[in-house]
C-alpha positions as CSV (number, residue, x, y, z in Angstrom):
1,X,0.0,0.0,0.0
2,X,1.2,3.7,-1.2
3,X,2.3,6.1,1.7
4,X,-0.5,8.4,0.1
5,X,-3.1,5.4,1.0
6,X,-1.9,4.8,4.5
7,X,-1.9,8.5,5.1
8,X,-5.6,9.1,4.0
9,X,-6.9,5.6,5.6
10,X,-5.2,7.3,9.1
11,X,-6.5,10.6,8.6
12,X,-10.0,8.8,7.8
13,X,-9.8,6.7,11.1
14,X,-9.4,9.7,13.0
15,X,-11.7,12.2,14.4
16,X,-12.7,13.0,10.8
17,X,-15.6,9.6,10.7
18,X,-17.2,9.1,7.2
19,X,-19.5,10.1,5.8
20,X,-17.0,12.2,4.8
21,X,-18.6,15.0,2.6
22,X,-16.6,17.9,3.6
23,X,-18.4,21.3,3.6
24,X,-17.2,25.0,3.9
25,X,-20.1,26.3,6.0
26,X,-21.6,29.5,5.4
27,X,-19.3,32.7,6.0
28,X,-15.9,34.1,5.2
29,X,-13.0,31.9,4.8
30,X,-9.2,32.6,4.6
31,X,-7.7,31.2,1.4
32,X,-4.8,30.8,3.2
33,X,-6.6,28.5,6.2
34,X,-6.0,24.3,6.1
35,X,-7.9,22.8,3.3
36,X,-10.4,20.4,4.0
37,X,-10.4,17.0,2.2
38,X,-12.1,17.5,-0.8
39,X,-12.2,15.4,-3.8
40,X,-15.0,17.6,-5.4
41,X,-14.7,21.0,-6.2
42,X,-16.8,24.3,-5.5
43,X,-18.8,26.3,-7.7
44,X,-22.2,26.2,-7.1
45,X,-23.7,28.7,-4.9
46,X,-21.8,31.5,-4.4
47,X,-22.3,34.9,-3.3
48,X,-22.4,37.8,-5.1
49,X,-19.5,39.7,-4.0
50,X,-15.9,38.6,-5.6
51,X,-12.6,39.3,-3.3
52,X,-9.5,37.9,-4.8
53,X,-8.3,37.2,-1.5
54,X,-11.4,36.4,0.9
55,X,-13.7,34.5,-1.1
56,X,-17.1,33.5,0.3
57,X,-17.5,30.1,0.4
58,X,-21.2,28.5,0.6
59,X,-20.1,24.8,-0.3
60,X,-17.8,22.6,-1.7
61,X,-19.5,20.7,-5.1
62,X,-19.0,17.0,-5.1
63,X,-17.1,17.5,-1.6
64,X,-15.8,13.9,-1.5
65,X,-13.1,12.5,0.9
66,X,-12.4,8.9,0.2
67,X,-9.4,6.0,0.3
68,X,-7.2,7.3,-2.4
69,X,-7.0,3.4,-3.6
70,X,-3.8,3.8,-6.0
71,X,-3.6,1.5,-9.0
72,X,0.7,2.1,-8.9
73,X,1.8,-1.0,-6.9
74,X,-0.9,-3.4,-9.3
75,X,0.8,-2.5,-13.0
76,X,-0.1,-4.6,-15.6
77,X,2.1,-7.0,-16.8
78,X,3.8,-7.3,-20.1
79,X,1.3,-10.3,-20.3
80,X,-1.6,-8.8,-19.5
81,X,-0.7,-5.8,-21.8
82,X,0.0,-7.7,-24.2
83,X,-3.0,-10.0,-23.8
84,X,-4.7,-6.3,-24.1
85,X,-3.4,-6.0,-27.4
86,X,-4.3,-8.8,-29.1
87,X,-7.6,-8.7,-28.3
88,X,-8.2,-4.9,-29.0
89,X,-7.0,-5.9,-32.4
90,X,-9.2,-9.1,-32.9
91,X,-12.5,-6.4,-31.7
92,X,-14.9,-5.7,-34.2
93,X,-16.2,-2.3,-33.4
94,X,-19.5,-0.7,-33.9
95,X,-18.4,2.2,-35.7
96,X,-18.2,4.6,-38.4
97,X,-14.2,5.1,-38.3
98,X,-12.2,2.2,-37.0
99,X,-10.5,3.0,-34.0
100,X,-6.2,2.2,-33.7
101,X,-5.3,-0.6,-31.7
102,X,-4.1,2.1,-28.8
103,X,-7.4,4.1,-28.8
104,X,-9.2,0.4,-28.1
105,X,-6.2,-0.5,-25.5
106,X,-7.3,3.0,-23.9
107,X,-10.9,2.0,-23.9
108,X,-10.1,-1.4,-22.7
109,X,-8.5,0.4,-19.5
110,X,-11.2,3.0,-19.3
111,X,-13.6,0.1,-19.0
112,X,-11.9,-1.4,-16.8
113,X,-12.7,1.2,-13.8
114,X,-16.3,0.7,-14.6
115,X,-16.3,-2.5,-14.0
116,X,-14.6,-2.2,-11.1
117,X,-16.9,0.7,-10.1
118,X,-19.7,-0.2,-10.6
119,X,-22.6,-1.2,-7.8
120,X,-25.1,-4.2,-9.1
121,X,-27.5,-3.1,-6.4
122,X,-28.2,0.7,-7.5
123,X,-26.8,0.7,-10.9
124,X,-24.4,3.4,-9.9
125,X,-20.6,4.4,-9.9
126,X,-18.1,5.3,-7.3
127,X,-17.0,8.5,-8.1
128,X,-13.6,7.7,-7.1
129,X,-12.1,4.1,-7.5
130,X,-13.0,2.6,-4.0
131,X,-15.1,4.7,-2.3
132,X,-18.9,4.5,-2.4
133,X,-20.5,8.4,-3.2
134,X,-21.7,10.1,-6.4
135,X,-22.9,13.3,-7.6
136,X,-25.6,13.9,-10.4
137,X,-22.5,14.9,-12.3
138,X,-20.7,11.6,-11.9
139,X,-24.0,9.8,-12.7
140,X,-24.0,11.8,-15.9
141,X,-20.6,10.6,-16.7
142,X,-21.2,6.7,-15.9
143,X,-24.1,7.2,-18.5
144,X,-21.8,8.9,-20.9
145,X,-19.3,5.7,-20.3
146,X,-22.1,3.0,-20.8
147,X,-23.6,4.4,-24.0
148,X,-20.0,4.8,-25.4
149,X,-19.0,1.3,-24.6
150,X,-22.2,0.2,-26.2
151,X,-21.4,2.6,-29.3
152,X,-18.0,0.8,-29.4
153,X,-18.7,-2.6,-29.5
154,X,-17.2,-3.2,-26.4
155,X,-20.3,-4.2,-24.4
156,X,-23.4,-5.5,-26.2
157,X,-26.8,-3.8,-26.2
158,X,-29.0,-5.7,-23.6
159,X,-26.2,-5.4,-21.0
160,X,-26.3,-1.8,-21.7
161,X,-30.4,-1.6,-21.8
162,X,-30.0,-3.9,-18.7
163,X,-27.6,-1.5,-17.1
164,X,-29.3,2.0,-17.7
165,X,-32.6,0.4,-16.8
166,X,-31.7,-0.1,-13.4
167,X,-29.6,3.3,-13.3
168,X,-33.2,5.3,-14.5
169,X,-35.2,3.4,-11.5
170,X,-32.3,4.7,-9.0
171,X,-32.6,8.2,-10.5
172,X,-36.3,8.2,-10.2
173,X,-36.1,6.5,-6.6
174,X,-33.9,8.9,-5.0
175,X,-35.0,10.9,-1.5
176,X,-35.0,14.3,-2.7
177,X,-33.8,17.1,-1.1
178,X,-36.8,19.1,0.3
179,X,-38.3,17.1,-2.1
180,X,-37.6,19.0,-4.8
181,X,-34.2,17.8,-6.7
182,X,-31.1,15.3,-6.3
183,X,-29.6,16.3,-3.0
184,X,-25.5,16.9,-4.3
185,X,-24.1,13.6,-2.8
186,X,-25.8,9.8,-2.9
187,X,-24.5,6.5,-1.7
188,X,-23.8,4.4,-4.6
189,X,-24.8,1.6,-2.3
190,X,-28.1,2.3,-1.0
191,X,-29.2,5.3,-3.3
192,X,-30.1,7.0,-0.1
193,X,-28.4,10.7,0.3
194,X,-25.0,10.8,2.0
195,X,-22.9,14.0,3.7
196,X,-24.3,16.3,6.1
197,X,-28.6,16.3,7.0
198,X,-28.2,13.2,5.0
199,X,-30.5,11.7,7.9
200,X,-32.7,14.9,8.6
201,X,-35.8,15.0,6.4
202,X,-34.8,17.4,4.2
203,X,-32.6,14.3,2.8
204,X,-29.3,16.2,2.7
205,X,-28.3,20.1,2.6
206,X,-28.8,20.9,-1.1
207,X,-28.5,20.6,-4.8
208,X,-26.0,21.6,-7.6
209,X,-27.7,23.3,-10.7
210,X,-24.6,22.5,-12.5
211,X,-24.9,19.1,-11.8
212,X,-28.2,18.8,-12.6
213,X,-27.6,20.4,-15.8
214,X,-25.5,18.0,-17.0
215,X,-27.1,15.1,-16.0
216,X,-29.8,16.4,-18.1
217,X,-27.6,16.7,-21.0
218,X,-27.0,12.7,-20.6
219,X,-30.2,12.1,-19.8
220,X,-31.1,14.0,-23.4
221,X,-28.6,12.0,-25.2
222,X,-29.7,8.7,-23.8
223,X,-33.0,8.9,-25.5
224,X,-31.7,10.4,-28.4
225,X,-29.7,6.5,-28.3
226,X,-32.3,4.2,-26.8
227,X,-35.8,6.0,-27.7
228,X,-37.1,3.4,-25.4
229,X,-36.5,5.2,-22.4
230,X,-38.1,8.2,-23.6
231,X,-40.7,7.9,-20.9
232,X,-38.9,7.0,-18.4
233,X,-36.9,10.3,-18.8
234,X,-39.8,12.0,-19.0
235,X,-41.2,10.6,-15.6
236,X,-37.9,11.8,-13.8
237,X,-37.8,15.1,-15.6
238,X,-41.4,15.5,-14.1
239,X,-40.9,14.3,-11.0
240,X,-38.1,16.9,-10.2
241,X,-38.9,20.2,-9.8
242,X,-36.5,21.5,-12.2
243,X,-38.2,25.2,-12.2
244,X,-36.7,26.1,-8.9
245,X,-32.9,25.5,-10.2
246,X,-34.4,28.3,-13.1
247,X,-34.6,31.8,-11.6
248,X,-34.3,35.0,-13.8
249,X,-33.4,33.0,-16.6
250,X,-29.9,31.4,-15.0
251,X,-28.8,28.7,-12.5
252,X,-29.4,28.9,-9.3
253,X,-28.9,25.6,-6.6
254,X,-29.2,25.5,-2.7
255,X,-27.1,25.2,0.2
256,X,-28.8,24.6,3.6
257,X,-26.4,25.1,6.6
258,X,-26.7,26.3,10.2
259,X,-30.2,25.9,10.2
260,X,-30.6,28.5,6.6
261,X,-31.4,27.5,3.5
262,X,-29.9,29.7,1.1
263,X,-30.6,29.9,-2.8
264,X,-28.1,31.6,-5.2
265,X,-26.8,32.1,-8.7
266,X,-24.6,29.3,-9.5
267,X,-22.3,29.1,-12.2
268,X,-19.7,31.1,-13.9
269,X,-18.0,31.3,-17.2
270,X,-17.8,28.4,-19.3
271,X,-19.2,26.1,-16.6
272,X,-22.7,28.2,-16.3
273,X,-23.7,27.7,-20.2
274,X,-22.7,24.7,-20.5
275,X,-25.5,23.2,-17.9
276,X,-27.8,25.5,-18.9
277,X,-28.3,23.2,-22.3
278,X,-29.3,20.7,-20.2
279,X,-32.3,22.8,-18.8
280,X,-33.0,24.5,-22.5
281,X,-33.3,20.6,-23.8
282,X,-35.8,20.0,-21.3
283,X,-37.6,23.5,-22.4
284,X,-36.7,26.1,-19.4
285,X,-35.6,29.4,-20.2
286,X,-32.1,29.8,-19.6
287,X,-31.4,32.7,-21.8
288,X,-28.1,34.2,-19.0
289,X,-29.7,38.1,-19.9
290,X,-26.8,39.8,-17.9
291,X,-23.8,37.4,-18.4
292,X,-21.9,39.8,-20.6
293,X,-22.1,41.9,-17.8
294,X,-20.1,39.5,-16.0
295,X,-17.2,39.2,-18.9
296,X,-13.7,41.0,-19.5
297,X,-11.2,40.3,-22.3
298,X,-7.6,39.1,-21.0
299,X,-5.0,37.9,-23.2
300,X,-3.1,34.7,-22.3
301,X,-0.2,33.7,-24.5
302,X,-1.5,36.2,-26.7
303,X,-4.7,35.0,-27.0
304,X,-7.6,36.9,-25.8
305,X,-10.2,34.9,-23.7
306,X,-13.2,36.3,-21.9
307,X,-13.4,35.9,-18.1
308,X,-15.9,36.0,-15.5
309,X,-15.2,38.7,-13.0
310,X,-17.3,38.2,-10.0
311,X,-16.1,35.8,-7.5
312,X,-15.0,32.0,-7.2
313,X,-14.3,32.8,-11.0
314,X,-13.1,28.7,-11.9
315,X,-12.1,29.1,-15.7
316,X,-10.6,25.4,-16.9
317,X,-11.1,23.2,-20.2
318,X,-13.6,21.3,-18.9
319,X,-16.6,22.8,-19.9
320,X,-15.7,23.8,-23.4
321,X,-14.1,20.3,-24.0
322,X,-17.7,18.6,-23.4
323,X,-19.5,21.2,-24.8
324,X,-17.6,20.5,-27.6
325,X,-18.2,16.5,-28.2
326,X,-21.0,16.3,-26.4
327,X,-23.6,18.5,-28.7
328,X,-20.9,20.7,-30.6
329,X,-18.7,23.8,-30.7
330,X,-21.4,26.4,-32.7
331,X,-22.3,28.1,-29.7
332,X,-20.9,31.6,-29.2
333,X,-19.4,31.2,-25.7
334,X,-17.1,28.1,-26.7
335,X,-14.0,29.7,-26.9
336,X,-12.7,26.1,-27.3
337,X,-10.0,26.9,-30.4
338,X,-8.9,29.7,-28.2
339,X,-8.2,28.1,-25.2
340,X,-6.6,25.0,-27.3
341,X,-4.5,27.5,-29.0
342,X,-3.1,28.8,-25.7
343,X,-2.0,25.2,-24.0
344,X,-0.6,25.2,-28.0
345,X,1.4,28.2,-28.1
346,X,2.6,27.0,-24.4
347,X,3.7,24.2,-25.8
348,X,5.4,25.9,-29.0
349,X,7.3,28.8,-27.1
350,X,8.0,26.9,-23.9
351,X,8.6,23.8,-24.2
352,X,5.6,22.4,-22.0
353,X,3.0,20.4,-22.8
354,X,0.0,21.2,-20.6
355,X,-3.7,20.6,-20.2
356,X,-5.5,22.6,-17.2
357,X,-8.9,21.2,-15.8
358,X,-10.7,20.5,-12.9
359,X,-9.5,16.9,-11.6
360,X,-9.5,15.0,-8.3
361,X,-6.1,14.7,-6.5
362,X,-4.3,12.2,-4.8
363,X,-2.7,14.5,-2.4
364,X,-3.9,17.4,0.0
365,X,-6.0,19.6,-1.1
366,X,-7.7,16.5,-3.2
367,X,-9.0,18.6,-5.6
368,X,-7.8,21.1,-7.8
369,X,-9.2,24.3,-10.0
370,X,-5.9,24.2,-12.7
371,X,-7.2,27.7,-14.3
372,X,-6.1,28.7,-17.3
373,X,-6.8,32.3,-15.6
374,X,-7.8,33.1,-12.0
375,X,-7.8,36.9,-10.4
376,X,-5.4,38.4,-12.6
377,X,-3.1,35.3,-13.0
378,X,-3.1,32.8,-15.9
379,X,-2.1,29.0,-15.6
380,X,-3.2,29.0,-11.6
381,X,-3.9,25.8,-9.6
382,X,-6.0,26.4,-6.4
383,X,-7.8,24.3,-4.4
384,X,-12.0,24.6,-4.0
385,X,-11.2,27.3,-1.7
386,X,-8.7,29.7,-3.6
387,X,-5.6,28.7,-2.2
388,X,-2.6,28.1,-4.3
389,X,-2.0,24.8,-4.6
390,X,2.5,23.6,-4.9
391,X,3.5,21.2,-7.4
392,X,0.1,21.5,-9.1
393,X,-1.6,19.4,-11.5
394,X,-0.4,20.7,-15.0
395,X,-1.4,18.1,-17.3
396,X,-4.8,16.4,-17.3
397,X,-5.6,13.2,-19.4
398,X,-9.1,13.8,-19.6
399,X,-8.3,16.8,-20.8
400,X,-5.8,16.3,-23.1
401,X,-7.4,13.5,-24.4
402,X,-10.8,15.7,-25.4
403,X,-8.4,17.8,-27.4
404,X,-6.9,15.3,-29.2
405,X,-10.3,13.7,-30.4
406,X,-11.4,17.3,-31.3
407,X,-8.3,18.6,-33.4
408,X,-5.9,17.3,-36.1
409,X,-2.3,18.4,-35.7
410,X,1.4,18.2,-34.3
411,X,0.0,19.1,-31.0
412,X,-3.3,16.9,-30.6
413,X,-0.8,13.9,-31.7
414,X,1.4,14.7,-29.0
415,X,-1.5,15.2,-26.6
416,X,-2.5,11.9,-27.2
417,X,0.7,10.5,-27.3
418,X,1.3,11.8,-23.6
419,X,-2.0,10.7,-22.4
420,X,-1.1,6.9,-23.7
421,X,2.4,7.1,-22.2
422,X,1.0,8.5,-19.2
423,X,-1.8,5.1,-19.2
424,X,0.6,2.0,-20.0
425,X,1.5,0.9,-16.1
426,X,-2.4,1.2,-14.8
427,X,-5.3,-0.8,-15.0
428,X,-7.4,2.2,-15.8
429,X,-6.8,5.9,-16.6
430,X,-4.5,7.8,-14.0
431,X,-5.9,11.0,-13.6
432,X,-2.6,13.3,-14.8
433,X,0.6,14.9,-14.2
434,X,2.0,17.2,-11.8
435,X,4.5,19.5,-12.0
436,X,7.4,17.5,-11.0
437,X,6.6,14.9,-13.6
438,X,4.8,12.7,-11.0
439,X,2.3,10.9,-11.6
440,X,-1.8,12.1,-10.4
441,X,-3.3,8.5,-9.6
442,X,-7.0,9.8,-8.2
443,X,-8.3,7.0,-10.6
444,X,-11.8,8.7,-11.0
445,X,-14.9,8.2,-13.1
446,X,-14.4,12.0,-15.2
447,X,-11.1,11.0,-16.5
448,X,-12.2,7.5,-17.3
449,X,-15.9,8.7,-18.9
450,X,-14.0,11.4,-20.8
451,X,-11.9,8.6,-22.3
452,X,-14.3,6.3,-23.5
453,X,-16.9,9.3,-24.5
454,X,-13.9,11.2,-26.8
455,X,-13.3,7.6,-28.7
456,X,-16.8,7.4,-29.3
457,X,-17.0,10.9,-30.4
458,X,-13.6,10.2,-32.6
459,X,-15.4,6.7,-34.2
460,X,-18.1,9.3,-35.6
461,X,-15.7,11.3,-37.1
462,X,-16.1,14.5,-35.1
463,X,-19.8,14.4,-35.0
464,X,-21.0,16.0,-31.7
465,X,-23.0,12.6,-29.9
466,X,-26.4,14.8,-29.3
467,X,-26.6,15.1,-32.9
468,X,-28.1,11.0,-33.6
């Protein structure tokens, strides 16, 4: 077992008892304070005041502390790897473009940590490998992962129907918060609502329009693919009172701590319109009317981008990457050629390949912002609560990989290339790179979704998934 393991099972076996959903409570922290542990990230409800150096925090989204369970002492073998190989090659795949024999050895590992992740008994995923919590998000990416695999040829159809059959029951099962919608954390056990007030009847202390907002997204995309579960989709949609995450025509999610609810904006740039396409495919009005407002031009590598300038202003690849395969890039505020031109130009003029995103860590803080911009500085790593975070996460595989599906040149090839080099010794997708060349080994579903969703993507050649 890793040193990083033993640490986290110690700290876990302390005063710090599971469930382990760490939350900033309500009120004014010091970036500079001890991080919580914190595998999920914060940008949900925020206030409306932005300090660069005393940020209001309200809660931590997808706050998640478990068992880093590290893949680094169980490498595969040269004859498992190679065992790998020969049967990605003998694979017939369900698609349009062949894949190479390392895109199918990539999918092969990606697949892996769902089936390693997976619960039989709520047709969920572990959000990270080993430890049993999700978030609507993370349930949006293990559907992203099964209808990919199913696209690929990798698993047949009626497991797949099978699979998302019981996955819709859970969805439509789960306590809500206040009744209303998806409280932000669920056991993948039980279904039943994890963290803090996950036993008060208000079933947890929240939701996450962002969340929510993509889950819809996958849940739009799953009946574009099996028109069968139209109606179940429809009963869930109906059941959850989506209007209240709608409020003067952008997101807004709930926090309840020390005995308050409170209900905010959530969302900033890049992240903000990219859920709200889940909530306009389900017909709300999420037209953002005073989001320009919100907007300045910076130039990064000398590239102008447009940033968010109230506070808790996250700004990573993330959202524009699955904006980009997941319905396409025509939308005015995917600035997703600009933002692959700076990591290019980095890359170019520097010497350093990079690929900034939001990703679990396997290391304190747990979980990173790696902004491409963040209150007045570009290429800044901080954790949920603003503090700058040594020896940060600089490349991302997820990431990376989204851009190699999505461009064609000398630097998507080398993307990808790092991305594979960066895979060979694990079972499933290591989460990235740090600084100092080590090696990010948060195995998490994101990375492994993003994987297994940009090959699918790829086998279409380029043609956004929501599309048919």
């Amino acid at each position: 077992m890793s040193k990083v393991a033993l640490l986290t099972i110690s700290f876990l076996k302390s005063s710090y008892l599971l469930p382990a959903f760490i939350l900033a409570t309500a009120g004014t922290l010091n970036v500079a304070a001890a991080e919580d542990v914190s595998f999920y990230g914060q940008r949900n409800v925020v206030s409306s005041e932005a300090k660069p150096q005393t940020t209001t925090q309200h809660f931590h989204r997808r706050v998640i502390a478990p068992i880093i369970n590290s893949e680094t002492p169980t490498q595969t073998s040269e004859n498992e790897q190679q065992a790998l190989n020969e049967k990605s090659e003998d694979k017939k795949l369900n698609t349009e473009i062949p894949l190479s024999r390392n895109d199918l050895l990539l999918a092969k590992k990606a697949h892996y940590y769902f089936k390693r992740n997976y619960r039989k008994e709520t047709g969920l995923w572990d959000s990270v490998q080993g430890y049993s919590h999700t978030t609507m998000w993370d349930i949006a990416s293990g559907i992203a992962a099964t209808l990919s695999l199913e696209a690929l040829g990798i698993v047949n159809s009626e497991s797949t129907r099978n699979q998302l059959n019981l996955t819709l029951d859970t969805l439509y099962r789960l306590p809500l918060y206040n009744d209303e919608l998806p409280n932000r954390e669920y056991s993948t056990k039980t279904a039943m609502p994890s963290g803090r007030n996950s036993d008060s009847k208000r079933n947890g202390n929240g939701w996450s329009a962002l969340d929510i907002g993509r889950l819809l997204i996958w849940l739009n995309i799953l009946q574009i693919q099996h028109p069968e579960f139209q109606d179940r989709v429809t009963a869930i949609s109906q059941k959850w009172k989506l209007e209240r995450a709608v409020n003067n025509g952008t997101l807004y999610g709930v926090n309840y701590t020390n005995g308050k609810e409170h209900y905010r904006q959530e969302g900033r740039n890049g992240y903000l319109q990219y859920a709200a396409q889940g909530f306009i495919w389900f017909d709300y009005d999420v037209s953002l009317p005073n989001l320009t407002d919100y907007l300045k031009q910076v130039e990064i590598e000398g590239t102008t981008l447009p940033i968010d300038v109230r506070n808790v202003p996250f700004f990573t690849s993330d959202p524009f990457v699955l904006a980009s395969i997941e319905y396409g890039q025509h939308q005015a505020w995917n600035k997703i050629e600009s933002i692959y031109q700076v990591h290019m130009v980095k890359w170019k003029e520097q010497g350093i390949i990079s690929a900034y995103a939001e990703d679990a860590m396997n290391k304190n803080p747990w979980f990173a912002y790696n902004n491409l911009y963040y209150y007045g500085k570009p290429w800044t790593s901080v954790s949920p609560s603003g503090k700058i975070i040594e020896n940060p996460q600089v490349f991302s595989n997820k990431v990376a990989f989204g851009f190699s599906v999505i461009f064609h040149d000398n630097f998507s090839r080398r993307l990808y290339d790092e991305v594979l080099e960066n895979s060979l010794h694990s079972r499933s997708i290591p989460t990235g790179k740090y600084e100092n060349d080590g090696s990010n080994t948060a195995f998490n579903i994101n990375t492994n979704s993003m994987i297994l969703v940009a090959l699918w993507y790829k086998s279409r050649g380029g043609k956004p998934l929501a599309k048919g």
